[in-house]
Each structure stands twice: as structure tokens, then as C-alpha cells.
N, C-alpha and C positions, 0 to 999 in steps of 0.2 A: 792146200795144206791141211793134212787133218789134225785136230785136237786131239792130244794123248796122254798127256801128262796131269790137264784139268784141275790147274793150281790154281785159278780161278773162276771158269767156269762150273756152274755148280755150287759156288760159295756164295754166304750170306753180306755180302759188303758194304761197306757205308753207301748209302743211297749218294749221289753229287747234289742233286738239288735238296735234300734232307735238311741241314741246317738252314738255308737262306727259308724254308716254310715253318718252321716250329718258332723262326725268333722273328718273325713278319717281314723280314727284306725282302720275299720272294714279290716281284710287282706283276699283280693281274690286271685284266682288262680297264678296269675303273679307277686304277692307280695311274697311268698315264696321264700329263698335264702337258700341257704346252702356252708360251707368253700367247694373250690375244684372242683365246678361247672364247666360247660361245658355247651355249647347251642347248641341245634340243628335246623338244615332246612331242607324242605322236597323239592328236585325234583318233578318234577308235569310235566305231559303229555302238547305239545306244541299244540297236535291233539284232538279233539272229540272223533275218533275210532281209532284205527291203533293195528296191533298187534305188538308185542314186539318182533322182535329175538334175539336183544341179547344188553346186560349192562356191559360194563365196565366200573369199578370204581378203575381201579389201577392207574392213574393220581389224583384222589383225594384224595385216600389212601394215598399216597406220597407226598402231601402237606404239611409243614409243620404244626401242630396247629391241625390236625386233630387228631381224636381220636378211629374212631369207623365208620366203615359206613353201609349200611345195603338195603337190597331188599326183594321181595314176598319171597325167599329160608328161608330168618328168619322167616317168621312167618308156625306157624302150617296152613297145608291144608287141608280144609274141603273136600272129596270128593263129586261131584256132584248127587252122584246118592242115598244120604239119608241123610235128613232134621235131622237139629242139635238145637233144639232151645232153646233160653233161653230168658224167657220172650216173647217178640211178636218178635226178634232181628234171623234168621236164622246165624247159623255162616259160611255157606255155603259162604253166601255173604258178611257177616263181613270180611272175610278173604279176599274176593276180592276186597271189598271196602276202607279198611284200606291202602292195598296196592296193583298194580296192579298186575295179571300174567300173563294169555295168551296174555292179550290187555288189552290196555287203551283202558277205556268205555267210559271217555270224558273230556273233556276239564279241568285240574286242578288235573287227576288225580294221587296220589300219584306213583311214582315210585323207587325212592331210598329214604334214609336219609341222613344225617352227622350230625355227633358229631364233634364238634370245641370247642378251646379253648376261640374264639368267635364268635360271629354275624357274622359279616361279612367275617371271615376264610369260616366259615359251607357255608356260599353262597357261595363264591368264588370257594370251595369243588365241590359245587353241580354241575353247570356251568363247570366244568374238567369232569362232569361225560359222559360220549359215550352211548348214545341208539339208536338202530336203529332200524327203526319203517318199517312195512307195512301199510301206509294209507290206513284206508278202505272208503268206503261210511258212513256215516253218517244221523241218523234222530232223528229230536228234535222235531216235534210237534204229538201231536197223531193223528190226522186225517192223518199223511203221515206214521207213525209207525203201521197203522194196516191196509194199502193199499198192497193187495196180491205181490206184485211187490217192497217190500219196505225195506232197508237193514236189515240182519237179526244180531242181536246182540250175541244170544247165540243160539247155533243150538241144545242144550237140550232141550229149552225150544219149545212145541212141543201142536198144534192145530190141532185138526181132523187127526193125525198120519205126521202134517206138521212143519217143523219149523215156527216158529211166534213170535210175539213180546207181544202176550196176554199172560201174563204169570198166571195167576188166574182168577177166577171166583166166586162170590158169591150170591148165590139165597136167597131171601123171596117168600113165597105165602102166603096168605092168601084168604081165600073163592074162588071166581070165576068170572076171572075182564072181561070177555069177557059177561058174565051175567050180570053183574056190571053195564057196556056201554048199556046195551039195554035198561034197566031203566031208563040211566040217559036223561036230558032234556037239557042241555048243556054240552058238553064237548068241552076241550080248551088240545090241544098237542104245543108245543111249544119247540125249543131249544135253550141250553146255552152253553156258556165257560165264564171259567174263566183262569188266570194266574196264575205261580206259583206264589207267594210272599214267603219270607223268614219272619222268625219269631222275626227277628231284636232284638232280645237283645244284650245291650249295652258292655258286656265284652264277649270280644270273648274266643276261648279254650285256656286254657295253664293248665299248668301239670309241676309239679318236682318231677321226680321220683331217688330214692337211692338206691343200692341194694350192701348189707353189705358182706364182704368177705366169708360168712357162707352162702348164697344164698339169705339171707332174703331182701326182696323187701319191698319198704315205695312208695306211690304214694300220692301225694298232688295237685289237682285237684280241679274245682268246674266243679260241675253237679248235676244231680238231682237224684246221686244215688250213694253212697260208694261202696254199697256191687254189684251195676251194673258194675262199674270200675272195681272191683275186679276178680269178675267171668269172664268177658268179656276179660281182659286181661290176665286172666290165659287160659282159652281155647287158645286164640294168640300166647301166648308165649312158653305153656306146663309146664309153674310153678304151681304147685302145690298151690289153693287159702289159704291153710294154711300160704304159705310162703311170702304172699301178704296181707302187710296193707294198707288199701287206707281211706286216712282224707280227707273231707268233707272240704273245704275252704268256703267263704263266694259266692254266686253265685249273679252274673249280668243280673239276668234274664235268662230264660230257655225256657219256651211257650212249651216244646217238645221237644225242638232242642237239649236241653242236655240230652234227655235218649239213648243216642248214643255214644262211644267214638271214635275217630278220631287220637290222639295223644299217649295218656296214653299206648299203647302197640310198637308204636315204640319207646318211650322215655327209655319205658323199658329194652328192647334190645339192642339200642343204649348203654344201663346205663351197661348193665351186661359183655357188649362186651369191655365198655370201664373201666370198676372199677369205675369211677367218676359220681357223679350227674347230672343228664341231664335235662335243661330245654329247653321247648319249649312253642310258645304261638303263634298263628295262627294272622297273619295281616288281617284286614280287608278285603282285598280284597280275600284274601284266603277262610276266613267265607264264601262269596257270593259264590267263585267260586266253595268250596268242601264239605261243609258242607250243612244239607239237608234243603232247602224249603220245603214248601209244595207244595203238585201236581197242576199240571193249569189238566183241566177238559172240559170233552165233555158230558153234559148231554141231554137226551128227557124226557119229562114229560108229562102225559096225564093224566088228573082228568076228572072223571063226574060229574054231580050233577043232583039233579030234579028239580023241578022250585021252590019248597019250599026251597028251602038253603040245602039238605043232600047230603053231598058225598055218592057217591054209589060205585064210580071206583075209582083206582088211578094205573098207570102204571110207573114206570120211570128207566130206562135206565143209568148208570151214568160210563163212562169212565176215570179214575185216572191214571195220569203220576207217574209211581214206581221211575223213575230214570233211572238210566243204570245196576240195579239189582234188582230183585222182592219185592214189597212190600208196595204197594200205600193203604192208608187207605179205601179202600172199605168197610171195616164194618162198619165205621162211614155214609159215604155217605147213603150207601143202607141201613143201618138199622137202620138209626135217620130220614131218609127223610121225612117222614110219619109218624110218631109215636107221633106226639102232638094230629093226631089226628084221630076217633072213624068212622074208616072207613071198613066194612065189607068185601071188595073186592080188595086184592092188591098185586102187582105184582110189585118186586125190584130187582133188579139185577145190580148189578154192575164186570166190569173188570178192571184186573191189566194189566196197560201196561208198558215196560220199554222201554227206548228213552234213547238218549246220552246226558243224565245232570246228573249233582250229584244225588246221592241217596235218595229220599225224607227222611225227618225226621217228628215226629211228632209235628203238630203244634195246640196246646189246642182246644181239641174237635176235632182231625184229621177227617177230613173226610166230617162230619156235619156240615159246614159251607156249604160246593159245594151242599151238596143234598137238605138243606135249603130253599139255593137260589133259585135251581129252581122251588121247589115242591110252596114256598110262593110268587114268582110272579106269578106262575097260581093259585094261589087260588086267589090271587087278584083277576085277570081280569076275574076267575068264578063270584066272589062278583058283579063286573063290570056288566058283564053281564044276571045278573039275579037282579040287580039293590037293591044288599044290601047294606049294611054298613058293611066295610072287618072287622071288629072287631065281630060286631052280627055272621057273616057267622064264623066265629075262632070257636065263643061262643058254636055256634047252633053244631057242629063235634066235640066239644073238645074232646080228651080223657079226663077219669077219670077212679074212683075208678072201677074193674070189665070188662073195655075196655080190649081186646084181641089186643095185636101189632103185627104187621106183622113180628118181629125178634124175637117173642117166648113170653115173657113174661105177666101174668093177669095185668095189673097193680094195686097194694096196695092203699091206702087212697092217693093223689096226689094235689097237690096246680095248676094245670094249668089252670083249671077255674078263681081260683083265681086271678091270673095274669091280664087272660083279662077284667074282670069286673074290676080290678082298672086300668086299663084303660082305659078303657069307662069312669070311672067318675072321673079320674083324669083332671083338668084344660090344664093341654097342648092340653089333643084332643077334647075341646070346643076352642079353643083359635083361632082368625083369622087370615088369611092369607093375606097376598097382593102378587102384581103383581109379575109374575113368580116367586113364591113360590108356595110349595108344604109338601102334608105330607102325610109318609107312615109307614103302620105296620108294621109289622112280629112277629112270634111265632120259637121257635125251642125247641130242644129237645137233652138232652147229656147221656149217660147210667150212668155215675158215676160207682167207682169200691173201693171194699175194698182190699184183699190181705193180707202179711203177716207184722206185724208190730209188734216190743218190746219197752218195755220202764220198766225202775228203777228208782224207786219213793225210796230216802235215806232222812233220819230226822238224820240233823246236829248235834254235841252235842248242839250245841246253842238252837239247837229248831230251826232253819230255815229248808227250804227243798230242795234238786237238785233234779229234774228232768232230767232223760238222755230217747229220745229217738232217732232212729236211719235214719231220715227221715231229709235232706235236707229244710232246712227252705226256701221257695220262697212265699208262700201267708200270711203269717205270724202264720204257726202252732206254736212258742214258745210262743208268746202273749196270743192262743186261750189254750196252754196248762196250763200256770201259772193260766189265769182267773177257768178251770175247777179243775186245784188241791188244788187253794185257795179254792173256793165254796164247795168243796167235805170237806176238812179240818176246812174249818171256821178261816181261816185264810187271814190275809194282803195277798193280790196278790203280793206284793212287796219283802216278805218273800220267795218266791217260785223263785230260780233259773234255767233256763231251759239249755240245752247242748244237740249238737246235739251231737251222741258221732260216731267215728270211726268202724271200720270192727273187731279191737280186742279191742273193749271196749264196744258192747251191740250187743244183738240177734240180728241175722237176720231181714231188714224191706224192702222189696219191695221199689220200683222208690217213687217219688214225682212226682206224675203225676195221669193223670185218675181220676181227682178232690178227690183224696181218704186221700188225707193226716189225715188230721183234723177229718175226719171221722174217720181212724182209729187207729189213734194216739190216740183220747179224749177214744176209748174203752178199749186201752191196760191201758193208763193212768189213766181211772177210776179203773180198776180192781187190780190196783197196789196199789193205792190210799187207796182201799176198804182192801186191805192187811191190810197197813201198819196201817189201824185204826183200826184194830180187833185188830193188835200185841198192839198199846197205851192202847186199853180197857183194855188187858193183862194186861200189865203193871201195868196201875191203880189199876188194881185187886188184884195184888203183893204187891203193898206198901198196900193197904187198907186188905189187907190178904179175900178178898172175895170172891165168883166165879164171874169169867169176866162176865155172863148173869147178874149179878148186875149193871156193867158198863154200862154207855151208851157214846155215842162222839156229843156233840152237841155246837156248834157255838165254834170252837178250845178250849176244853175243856173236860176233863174226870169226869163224875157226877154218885154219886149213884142212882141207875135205880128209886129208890123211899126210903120211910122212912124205910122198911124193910130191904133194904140193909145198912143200917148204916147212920150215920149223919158225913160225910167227907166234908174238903172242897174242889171242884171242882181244879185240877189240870191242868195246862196248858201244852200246847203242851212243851215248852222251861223245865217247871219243869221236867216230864218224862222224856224229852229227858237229861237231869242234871241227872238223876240216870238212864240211862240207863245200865250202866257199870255194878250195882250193880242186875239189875232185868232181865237179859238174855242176856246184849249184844248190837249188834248195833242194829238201826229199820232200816230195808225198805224191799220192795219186790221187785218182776218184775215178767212181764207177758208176754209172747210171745204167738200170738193170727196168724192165719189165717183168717183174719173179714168178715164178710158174712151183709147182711142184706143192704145195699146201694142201695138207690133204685137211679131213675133216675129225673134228675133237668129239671126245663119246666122256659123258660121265655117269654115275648109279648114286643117289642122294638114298641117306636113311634119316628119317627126323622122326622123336618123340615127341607127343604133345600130352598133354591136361586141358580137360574141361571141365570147367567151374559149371555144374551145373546150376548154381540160383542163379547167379552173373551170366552167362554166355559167352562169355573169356576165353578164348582160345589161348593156352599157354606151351611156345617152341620149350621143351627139358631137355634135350641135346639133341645137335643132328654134326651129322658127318658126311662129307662130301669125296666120293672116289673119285678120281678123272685123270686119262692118261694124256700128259702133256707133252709128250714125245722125247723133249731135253728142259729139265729147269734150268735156265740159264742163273736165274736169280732166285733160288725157293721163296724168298720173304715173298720178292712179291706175285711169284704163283700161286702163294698161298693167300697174300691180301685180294687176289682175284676169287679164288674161290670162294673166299669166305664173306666177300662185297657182293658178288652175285647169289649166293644163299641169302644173303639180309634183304636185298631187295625182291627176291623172288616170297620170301616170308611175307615180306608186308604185302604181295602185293594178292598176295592166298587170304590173308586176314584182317588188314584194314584200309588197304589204300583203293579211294577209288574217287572219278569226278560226280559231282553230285550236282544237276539241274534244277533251276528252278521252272515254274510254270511261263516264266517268259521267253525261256531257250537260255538261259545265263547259267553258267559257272557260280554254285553258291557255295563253294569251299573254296575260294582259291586266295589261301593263305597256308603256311604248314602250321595255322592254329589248327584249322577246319579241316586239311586234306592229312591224313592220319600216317604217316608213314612213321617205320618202326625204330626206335632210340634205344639206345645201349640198355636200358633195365628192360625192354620188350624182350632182350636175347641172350639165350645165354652162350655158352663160347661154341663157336663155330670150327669146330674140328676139319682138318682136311690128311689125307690118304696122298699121296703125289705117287703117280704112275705111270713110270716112263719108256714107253714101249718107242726110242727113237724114230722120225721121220726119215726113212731111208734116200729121200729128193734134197733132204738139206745138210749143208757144213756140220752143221752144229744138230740135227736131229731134231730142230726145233716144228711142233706143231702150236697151231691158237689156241691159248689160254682163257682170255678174257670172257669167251661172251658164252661159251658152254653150261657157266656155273650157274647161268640165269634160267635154264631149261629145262633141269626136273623139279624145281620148289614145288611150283602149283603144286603139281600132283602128288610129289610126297607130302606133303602138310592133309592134303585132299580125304589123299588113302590114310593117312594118321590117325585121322579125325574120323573118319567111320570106323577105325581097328577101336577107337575109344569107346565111341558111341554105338555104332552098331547101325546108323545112319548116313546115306550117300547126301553130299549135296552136290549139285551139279549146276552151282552159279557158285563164282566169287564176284567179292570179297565173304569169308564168313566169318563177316561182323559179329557180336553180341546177340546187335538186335537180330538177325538172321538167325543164328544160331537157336535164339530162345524162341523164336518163330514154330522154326522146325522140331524141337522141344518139344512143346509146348501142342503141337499140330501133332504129334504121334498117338 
């Protein structure tokens, strides 16, 4: 059934979960209690590297108050020598990462538990516990973790038949870039880094997990994935995911960093070992130091162009920090780098390196922000150098419909043109500038992804509706769901209740992540939808005793198809749903889908900045974000998307970053120390909404979320040289950086 009328779709609506969060009801992870409880702490490595020979824990055993204690022997051992995976997650190295075994891989990392009857017993526990370590050498940044001479972390992991710290590798080609270069008329190489940054969402992990004298296990968690807790901690523990329900709590923000669990499998253990309930909940400082950032990066980037504006080359290089076990987002880097734009010759490569910091995690659009960076400050200073306007030069390469990308794909009918033409004639990039001020572009590019998603669409006896599906609400999929089962039904959106539901309360649905939510929730939810209104037609057909092709369902209502079918009068949803009882029973359906058809989100960022030149202050003065979202289902929160991934792409261009100390530690990890940006850092974050429909989906819907995160760097980047007149080519740029560079001129 297609939407036509789009009396809700499209509309700004009361959010469902909105008041239960502004007046505190809404219950997250660490609100969860239960009679009988018990809390747990985790032991964490005092070392970077060190191996482990031996733990005891018969002094804390023997504490009173304790309950349970636990090491890597609890959990299930992936062997090393074949890839276990689930999702994008290896449990090779979930196993190692969750808890340590041969060695602590670095600062923070998990080594025992306890369960206590409280706080502070389980600490006091932990602190009795005896490990004795072999300190190794240690290395935290990548240029020293892939220097031949440079400690080796895992001696599986194996380069040119050597051990190494390169633990993957991943290639694009495209045409012929060394033919490319010969043609082109300018070419500009250039390189970068950037820092890790953490994902900073505001509630950190916690978990209460139950597990009932018959074996049955209950996990209550926020993350951005039920049925990810579930599986993930049954492979850990060898519980069988039948005997594992895991509920969905209300989530604090996620970016990525929640499609990972950390807690949920020791709490478990801790819980089965002890008979009593176990909670845990990760302190801040804990978040920084074990939970994953994204990767800091070493990239080279080489473009050509002719002297008319055409790329002809494009080369680039990109080295991602995994952490201290494999798995740094290289497919984002290498195969979003390029691909905004309509380049015949190109060559991308990216590797995984692992170093002694926590294990990266995904952080929205992993990857595509580092390769962004670099690829959009050389296309500036190509623009620079062949003396265009860097928007015309975007314009003149854009990908579109028919463009061949360097990571596989034709691209479909696509809005990235569109982007930068409302840019060009949007007022911010007429608008003038004064002294040390500046203003730069950028473009990026995110794949978007579907996967497998359910939802049960149920018509109340009242005649209202629940909607259950199985997907972590973080962007505001229940608002975007109510607006499409109103519009499909011809119904009040206020009539439409949404639920996210549990692990034994609805199909199987893949992460909240990968910007796929909305995309493929709105498909499962239409075809449920489209169920549940053939079964009403039925219905009407029952009482009116005719064949249902006489019925039609138009503006919440059951009407005869025409005069031929009878003169009835039109029944409403509430009526049918009142003799349900009497005409077959309950209404609703459900649909469990594997959704295909998601193509990829393109946006054009323009930011002004100011520089203080006595301070080194980088100051954002407006910036506006273009991006074609194919259908706003909800504008508010396409637009709190766009404008949440500019704020964090801002800090992460000009203050946010991990900062080491000389023993391999984390020496910011608090948000006193780790600098991310607060509302007087920004001023309003404007957005452009550009809706060029997805022609694979009901609803036209493409991924929103995680695009908004991939042009900051580099417009802030280019900003700040249009001010100054100077490139830099590391973030963050800090103050102190800034007055560095100053200063060095």
C-alpha cells in the first residue's frame, strides 16, 4: 500500500517516549532493582601489557559479604586458530576482551570479578585479590606499533610469515591510478592523523542480570541490541540463548559504543555462581579506560585532477588503531573515502593495527569520518590550486545515479548533487566574513545497512493499536513508527502505541545501528500494517456478508468498493475491532523480514569559524548541514540527527581526544579531563533536509543517523586554514596546537 495522503508521515509529533524522559520515569540500565541483589566490581590490570601467571582469589573468597568471584577460566574459550563471528563482533576476542587470559593487553583491562553483598565489600574483594604479572614492553601509538622493532602483542598474528601488529588488511581498486596521475594536471599527497575520541554517551553500562534455580537467565541492560546481549553472552557463558532473556532498558546514548557488551556476561556468571541477582554499572572513569573509542589514524591521500576541475586519480592509504585485539573499522575509512565522488581511478587500502588501548568500538559511521578527513582537505587545496570554488569542484566529480564506487556498488537514483547545489545557494555560503574568520566545506558519504527486523502490528478491542518491534529506540524509531502505522491505517498517530519488545516477546531484529533502524522497522511495520488491513476488510466483509474485494480501507475506515457492493455504512476501525470476537477472533499480524534495498546517505557540511589569535581558541559561528534523507519520516528527529552528529564531529575536529601517560594509562578519562563540546562551545546547528526518496522502500526512507558524523573534520579543517591561511593536518586543534602552529609560522 503506498502512502498518499501523508497526514502523518512527514509531521513533527509528540515523541511516545518524550514525557516519561524530561520528568525522570523513563527507567535505564541502572534503575533496574530487584529483592536479593548483590553488586559486583571488576579488577582491572594496573599494566598496559604484562602477562598473567597466576590469580588468586582465596583472600576475597573469604571476605565476608562476598558471594561469587570469577576469572577468564569462567568464561567459554574461543580458540585462536578459527574465526567465530557474530555480527561484525569475533568472539575469538570478545573472550579476551571481556576478560583477560594469557595477558593484560592494557591499561584497565578486566581481570577478575566479585559479587558482594555491597559496593564497597566487592571493592574491598577485589583489592585482596593476588596477581602476578610479567610486565611486558608496551605500544600505544601506530607509527611505533608497526616499526619492525616494535613490541609484539600477539604472536598469531602474523605479516609476510612474521609476527606483527598489522592485523588485517582491506583493498578497493578501481580502474588504473597510476594512469590516472599521468593525466592529471595537479596533484596534491598530503598526510594526517587523528585521535581516538570516545563516543561520550551520557549513561554508562550497567546490567542486572537474574538467573532462576531451573537455569533460566533474565538480563536487563541498555544497549542497542537485546538479541546482541543475548547471543553474545550465551556463546561467553555456554548458556544455551533459549535459556537467556534479555530486556531492552531505556538507552543514554549509544553512537556504537553500545553494540558491544562488556558487563552482561560477567554479571551473568557472577549471578549463576552466586544464586542471587547481580548488578553492575561501569563508573565513568571505567567507560574511558575499557570501553571502546574510536581508532586515532594515520592516513596519505593523493588526488589528481586536470586543470578543468576532473579528478582522474585518487590514492589513499588509511592506518586504524583496533585496540589491543583486531578490529579497527577499515571498511568505513577505505570504502566511504571516495565515494561521494565520480572518480575513474582509485586505489584504497586500509590496515588494522592493534596497540595497548582498549578495544575500539563503533562510533556512528565508524571509520568514515578518518577517511573523510583526509580525502576532503585535499580536495580543498586541489580546488585551491586550480583556483575554483571547493563546492563547484564537489559539484563538477559528484557521484550520482550510474557512478561506479570504488567498494563495489552502481549507485541507484541518489540526492548528493542535491546537497551541494543547496549549498551553493543557501545564505550561509553568500554571507561575509571578518577578520580571522573563515569558512569551509565538506562532503561524506555512509553505506547505510538493512538486516533482519520483526514487528506485530495488534488492533486493541477498543480499536487502538500496539505496535511491538524489536529494535532499541536511540534516533527516535517509535515516533517514526506510530507516524507510519497512523498514515497506513488513517488513523490518530496518538491511537498507535509503540513497544520495544524483549528477546521472548518478538522475532529476531538485528543491532540499532548501521543507520538501518527506521529503514527497517517502517518495512517490517508496513507489511504488518498491510496485514492487519486486509484481515479489517475481512472483517467488514463478515458483517456486511460480501466478498472482501467489495471492501476497500480508506482514511481509518471500511467502505463498500462501490454501489455494486451494497449500500453499508462505512465501519470504523473501533467498530470491527468491537465485534472482533464474533468475526474470527483477534486482528494483528507480524512480519519478520531480512530488509535489502538501503542504499547509501551523502551530505555537504559548511561551518564558520574564528580564531583567537592570543588564545588558540577555535570558535564554530554557524555551520549548516545539507543531507539527503530520502523520506523524513519524523523532521524533528532528522534534524536532532544531523545536528547531534555536527556537535560531535565539532569536538572531535577541536577538543576531544585520549591523552596518555608515560606508563601506557588513560590520563583524561573523566569529561573533567576529556574535553568534548557543551552547548556555549556551539552555536545553533542549522540543517537543510533533502529528500531525494529511496525508490527500494514503502516509505522512501534512506539512513539518517550516522552520515552527519562525516564531513565535520574536514569542514572545521578547511575553516580554519580559509581563516588563517594555515593547513593542519593532525586533530584535535587544540589551543595549545593551534598557538604551536602560530607561533612556528
Amino acid at each position: 500500500m503506498n502512502v498518499i495522503s501523508n497526514k502523518w508521515i512527514g509531521q513533527r509529533t509528540i515523541r511516545p517516549d518524550g514525557a516519561d524522559k524530561v520528568t525522570g520515569r523513563a527507567a535505564y540500565g541502572a534503575d533496574t532493582v530487584m529483592p536479593g541483589m548483590i553488586w559486583a566490581r571488576v579488577l582491572r590490570s594496573p599494566h598496559a601489557h604484562a602477562r598473567i601467571l597466576r590469580i588468586d582469589t582465596s583472600k576475597a573468597e573469604a571476605l565476608p559479604g562476598v558471594k561469587a568471584v570469577m576469572t577468564a577460566k569462567d568464561v567459554v574459550e574461543f580458540p585462536l586458530d578459527k574465526s567465530v563471528m557474530l555480527g561484525i563482533q569475533d568472539m575469538r576476542w570478545m573472550c579476551r576482551n571481556v576478560m583477560a587470559r594469557e595477558k593484560a593487553l592494557f591499561h584497565g583491562h578486566p581481570v577478575a570479578a566479585v559479587a558482594a553483598t555491597t559496593e564497597a565489600i566487592a571493592a574491598e574483594a577485589c583489592a585482596l585479590i593476588e596477581v602476578e604479572y610479567e610486565v611486558l614492553p608496551w605500544v600505544i601509538e601506530i607509527e611505533d606499533a608497526i616499526k619492525p622493532d616494535a613490541p609484539i602483542l600477539h604472536d598469531f598474528i602474523k605479516l609476510d610469515g612474521k609476527p606483527s601488529n598489522i592485523a588485517g588488511k582491506l583493498e578497493h581498486k578501481l580502474g588504473d591510478v597510476d594512469a590516472g596521475f599521468a593525466q592529471a594536471d595537479v596533484v596534491i599527497e598530503r598526510e594526517f592523523k587523528t585521535r581516538p575520541v570516545h563516543q561520550g554517551y551520557i549513561e554508562s553500562h550497567a546490567c542486572l542480570v537474574s538467573v532462576s534455580p531451573d537455569g533460566k537467565a533474565t538480563i536487563w541492560s541498555s544497549s542497542q541490541g537485546q538479541f546482541m546481549v543475548r547471543a553474545m553472552s550465551a556463546y561467553l557463558t555456554g548458556i544455551p540463548q533459549s535459556d537467556i532473556r534479555a530486556i531492552p532498558a531505556e538507552i543514554g546514548g549509544g553512537f556504537g559504543g553500545k553494540t558491544i557488551i562488556y558487563l552482561e556476561p560477567l554479571a551473568l556468571i557472577l549471578a549463576r555462581k552466586s544464586g542471587r541477582p547481580v548488578k553492575m554499572i561501569m563508573s565513568r572513569e571505567e567507560v574511558f579506560r575499557a570501553s571502546g573509542p574510536t581508532s586515532g589514524s594515520m592516513s596519505k591521500v593523493k588526488i589528481g585532477a586536470t586543470k578543468d576541475g576532473k579528478i582522474v586519480a585518487a590514492q589513499g592509504t588509511f592506518y586504524l588503531q583496533a585496540g589491543a585485539l583486531p578490529g579497527s573499522p577499515i571498511r568505513g575509512a577505505a570504502g566511504c573515502a571516495f565515494a561521494p565522488y565520480d572518480i575513474p581511478n582509485v586505489h584504497s587500502l586500509g590496515f588494522d593495527v592493534v596497540s595497548n588501548r582498549s578495544k575500539v568500538a563503533a562510533y556512528r559511521a565508524p571509520g568514515a569520518p578518518i577517511g573523510a578527513y583526509a580525502v576532503e582537505c585535499v580536495v580543498d587545496e586541489i580546488a585551491e590550486a586550480l583556483k575554483m570554488d571547493p563546492l563547484e569542484l564537489r559539484l563538477k566529480n559528484a557521484a550520482k545515479q550510474g557512478t561506479k564506487a570504488a567498494h563495489g556498488p552502481v549507485y541507484p537514483r541518489i540526492g548528493f548533487v542535491e546537497t551541494i547545489e543547496a549549498a551553493l545557494a543557501h545564505p550561509h555560503y553568500k554571507a561575509p566574513l571578518g577578520k580571522h574568520q573563515g569558512r569551509g566545506v565538506a562532503s561524506g558519504f555512509w553505506f547505510n545497512a538493512g538486516g533482519e527486523s520483526s514487528a506485530q502490528v495488534n488492533v486493541t478491542e477498543d480499536g487502538n493499536v500496539v505496535v511491538t518491534t524489536g529494535h532499541p529506540d536511540i534516533g527516535g524509531s517509535r515516533a517514526s513508527t506510530a507516524n507510519i502505522t497512523a498514515e497506513l491505517l488513517g488513523i490518530d498517530y496518538k491511537r498507535v502505541s509503540v513497544l520495544i519488545g524483549d528477546t521472548a516477546t518478538i522475532g529476531y531484529s538485528n543491532l540499532t545501528g548501521g543507520s538501518r533502524v527506521t529503514f527497517a522497522s517502517a518495512m517490517v511495520v508496513t507489511q504488518s500494517t498491510e496485514k492487519v488491513i486486509t484481515t479489517l476488510r475481512e472483517r467488514a466483509a463478515k458483517i456486511w456478508k460480501i466478498d472482501p474485494e467489495a471492501v476497500t480501507w480508506d482514511d481509518g475506515e471500511a467502505r463498500p468498493a462501490g454501489d455494486n457492493a451494497g449500500k453499508f455504512p462505512a465501519l470504523t476501525l473501533a467498530e470491527i475491532a468491537a465485534k472482533a470476537s464474533e468475526t474470527g477472533g483477534p486482528i494483528g499480524a507480524g512480519v519478520q523480514l531480512n530488509t535489502a534495498g538501503a542504499e547509501g546517505g551523502f551530505a555537504t557540511h559548511v561551518c564558520d569559524v574564528e580564531v583567537d589569535l592570543d588564545l588558540g581558541i577555535v570558535r564554530v559561528l554557524r555551520y549548516t548541514s545539507f543531507q539527503d534523507v530520502g523520506r523524513a519520516i519524523h523532521p524533528s528527529y532528522v534534524e536532532g540527527q544531523m545536528q547531534g552528529g555536527a556537535a560531535q564531529g565539532i569536538g572531535w575536529a577541536l577538543s576531544e581526544e585520549y591523552i596518555y601517560d608515560k606508563k601506557g594509562r588513560v590520563d583524561n578519562a573523566s569529561f573533567l579531563d576529556y574535553r568534548m563540546p557543551v552547548c556555549s562551545d556551539l552555536p545553533m546547528l542549522d540543517t537543510v533536509i533533502i529528500e531525494v526518496p529511496n525508490p527500494k522502500h514503502p516509505q522512501g526512507v534512506r539512513g539518517v543517523g550516522e552520515v552527519p558524523l562525516v564531513p565535520p573534520l574536514a569542514a572545521v579543517s578547511n575553516a580554519v586554514y580559509n581563516a588563517l591561511g594555515r593547513r593542519f593536518y593532525s586533530l584535535p586543534m587544540s589551543p595549545p596546537r593551534v598557538l604551536e602552529v602560530l607561533e612556528g609560522a
